[in-house]
C-alpha positions as CSV (number, residue, x, y, z in Angstrom):
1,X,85.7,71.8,-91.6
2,X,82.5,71.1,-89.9
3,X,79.6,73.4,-89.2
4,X,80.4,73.6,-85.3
5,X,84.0,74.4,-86.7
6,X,82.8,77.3,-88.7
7,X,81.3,79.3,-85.9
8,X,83.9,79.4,-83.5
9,X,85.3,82.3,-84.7
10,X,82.5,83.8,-84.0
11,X,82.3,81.6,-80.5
12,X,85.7,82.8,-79.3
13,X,85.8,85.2,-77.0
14,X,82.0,84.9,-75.7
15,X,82.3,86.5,-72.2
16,X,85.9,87.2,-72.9
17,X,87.8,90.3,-71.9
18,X,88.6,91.2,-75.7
19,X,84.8,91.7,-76.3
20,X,84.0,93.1,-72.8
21,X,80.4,91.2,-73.8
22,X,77.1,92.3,-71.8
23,X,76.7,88.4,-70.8
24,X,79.9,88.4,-68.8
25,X,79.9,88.0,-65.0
26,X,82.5,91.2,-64.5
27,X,82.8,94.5,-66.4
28,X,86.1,94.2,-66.7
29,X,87.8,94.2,-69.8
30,X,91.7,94.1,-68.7
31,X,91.8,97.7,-68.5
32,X,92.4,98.9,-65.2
33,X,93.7,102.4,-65.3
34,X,92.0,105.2,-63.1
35,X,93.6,109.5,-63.7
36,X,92.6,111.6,-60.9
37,X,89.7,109.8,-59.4
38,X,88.8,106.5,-58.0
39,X,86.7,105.2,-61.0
40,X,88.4,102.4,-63.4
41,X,88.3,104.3,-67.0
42,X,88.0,100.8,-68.5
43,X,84.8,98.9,-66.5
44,X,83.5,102.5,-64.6
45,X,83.6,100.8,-61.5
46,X,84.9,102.4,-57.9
47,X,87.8,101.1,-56.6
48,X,85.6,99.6,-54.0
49,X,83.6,98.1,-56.5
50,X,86.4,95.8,-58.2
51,X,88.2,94.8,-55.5
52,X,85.0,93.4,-53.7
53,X,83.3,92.5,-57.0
54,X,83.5,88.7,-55.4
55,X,81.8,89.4,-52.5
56,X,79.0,90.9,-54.3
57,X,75.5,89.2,-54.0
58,X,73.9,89.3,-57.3
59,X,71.8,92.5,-56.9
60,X,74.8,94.4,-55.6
61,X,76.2,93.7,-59.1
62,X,73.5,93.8,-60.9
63,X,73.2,97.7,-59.6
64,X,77.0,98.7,-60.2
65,X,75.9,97.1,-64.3
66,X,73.0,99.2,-64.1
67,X,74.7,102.3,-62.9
68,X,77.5,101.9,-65.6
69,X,75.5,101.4,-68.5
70,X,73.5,104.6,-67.5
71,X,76.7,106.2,-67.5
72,X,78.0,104.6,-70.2
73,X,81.4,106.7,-70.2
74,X,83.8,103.5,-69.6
75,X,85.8,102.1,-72.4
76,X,83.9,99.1,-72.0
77,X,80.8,100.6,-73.6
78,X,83.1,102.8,-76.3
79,X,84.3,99.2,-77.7
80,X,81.0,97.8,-78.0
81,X,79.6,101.1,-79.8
82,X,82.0,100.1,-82.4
């Protein structure tokens, strides 16, 4: 096995939804579940906020990150705590 072959388990998943990684584009982690409100439980975006994410210019996103991570209540941020 060669050196580059060592790491990739350690690669894998870089900007992946199974790590839900700070580096990745989205917030999203494939767990899109909202109870009672209009905020996604697993990324803490607004309904709004996903379905235009692709619109988005880069500051727009950059704010919903920045709001989120204050908030830090979204399963996203509970996995990385781990």
């Amino acid at each position: 096995m060669t050196e580059s072959n060592n790491n990739l388990p350690e690669q894998v998943g870089v900007n992946s939804l199974a790590v839900g990684d700070d580096s990745s584009d989205s917030p999203c982690i494939g767990v899109c579940t909202t109870l009672y409100d209009e905020i996604c439980q697993g990324c803490g975006r607004t309904l709004g906020e996903v379905s235009n994410w692709v619109f988005f210019s880069q500051e727009e996103k950059d704010l919903v990150w920045k709001r989120i991570r204050a908030e830090g209540t979204a399963m996203r941020f509970q996995r990385q705590a781990k």
